[in-house]
N, C-alpha and C positions, 0 to 999 in steps of 0.2 A: 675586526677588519683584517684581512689578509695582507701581509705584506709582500711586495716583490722585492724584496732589498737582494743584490748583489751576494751573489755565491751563495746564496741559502737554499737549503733542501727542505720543502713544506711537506710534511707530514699532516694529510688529508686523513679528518676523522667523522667527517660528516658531508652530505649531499649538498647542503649551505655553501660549506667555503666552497665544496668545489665549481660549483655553479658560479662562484665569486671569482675565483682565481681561474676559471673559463672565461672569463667575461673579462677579467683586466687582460688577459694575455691577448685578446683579439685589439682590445685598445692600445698594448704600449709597443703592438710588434714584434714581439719576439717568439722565438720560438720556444715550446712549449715540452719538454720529457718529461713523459709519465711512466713510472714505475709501479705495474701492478704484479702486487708481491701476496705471498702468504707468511705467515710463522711457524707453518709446518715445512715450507719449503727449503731442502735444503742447499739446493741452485740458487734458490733466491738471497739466505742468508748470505750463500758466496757472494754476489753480486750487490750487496747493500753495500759495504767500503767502497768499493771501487764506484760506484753510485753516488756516494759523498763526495769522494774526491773529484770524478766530475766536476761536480756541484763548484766547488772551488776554482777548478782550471777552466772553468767559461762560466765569467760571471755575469756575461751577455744573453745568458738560456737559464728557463726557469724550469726547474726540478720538484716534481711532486711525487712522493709515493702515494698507493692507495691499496690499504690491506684488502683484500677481494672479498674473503668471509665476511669485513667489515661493512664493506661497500657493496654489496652485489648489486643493485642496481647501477651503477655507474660501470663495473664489470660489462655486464649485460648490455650495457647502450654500446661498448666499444668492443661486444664480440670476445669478449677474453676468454680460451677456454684453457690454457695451459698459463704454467705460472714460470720463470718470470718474464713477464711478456711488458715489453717496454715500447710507447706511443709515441710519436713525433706528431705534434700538432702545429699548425702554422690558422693564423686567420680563422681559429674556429673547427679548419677542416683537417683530417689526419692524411700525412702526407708520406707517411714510412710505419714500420712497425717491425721490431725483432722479438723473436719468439725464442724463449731460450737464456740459459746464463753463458752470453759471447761475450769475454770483457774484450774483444780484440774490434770486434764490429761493431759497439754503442759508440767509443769514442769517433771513430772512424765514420757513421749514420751524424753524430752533430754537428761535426766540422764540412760534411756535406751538405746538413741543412738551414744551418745556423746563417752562412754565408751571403745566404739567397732569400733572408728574410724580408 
């Protein structure tokens, strides 16, 4: 069972949880970052800590990464073609999306959508 505990960052390894942790997020409200990342990526590497800590400083928003090689169909359902490409999802539907390692603009994209949940 997936858990939504407070300031944690879910490391998606399978289509299961994600379909799981899709389905609680529409239930408890909150808003939803996803981090579609690679481990060849080297933007992406940079942007993992700062993605943690996120994680930490709004422990009202739920954070998932999802390795793209690992996941490609889930890639594929949300159009990912460039890596690190991070989703804002609200209610199921995607509401923002930055394309790109911005550590200036993720923080700045939650505190915009977090608010308005």
């Amino acid at each position: 069972m997936a858990t939504l505990e407070e300031g944690a960052l879910i490391n998606c390894h399978s289509v299961e949880l994600w379909q799981q942790l899709f389905e609680n997020h529409k239930q408890v409200k909150k808003l939803l970052v996803v981090d579609f990342t690679a481990s060849w990526c080297g933007p992406c590497r940079m942007m993992a800590p700062i993605f943690a800590e996120l994680a930490k400083k709004f422990p009202d928003v739920i954070f998932v990464k999802i390795d793209v090689d690992e996941l490609k169909s889930i890639a594929e359902d949300f159009s990912v073609e460039a890596m690190p490409t991070f989703m804002f999802l609200k209610d199921g539907e995607v509401v923002d999306r930055i394309v790109g390692a911005s550590k200036d603009a993720l923080p700045k994209k939650i505190e915009t959508h977090r608010g308005s949940a």
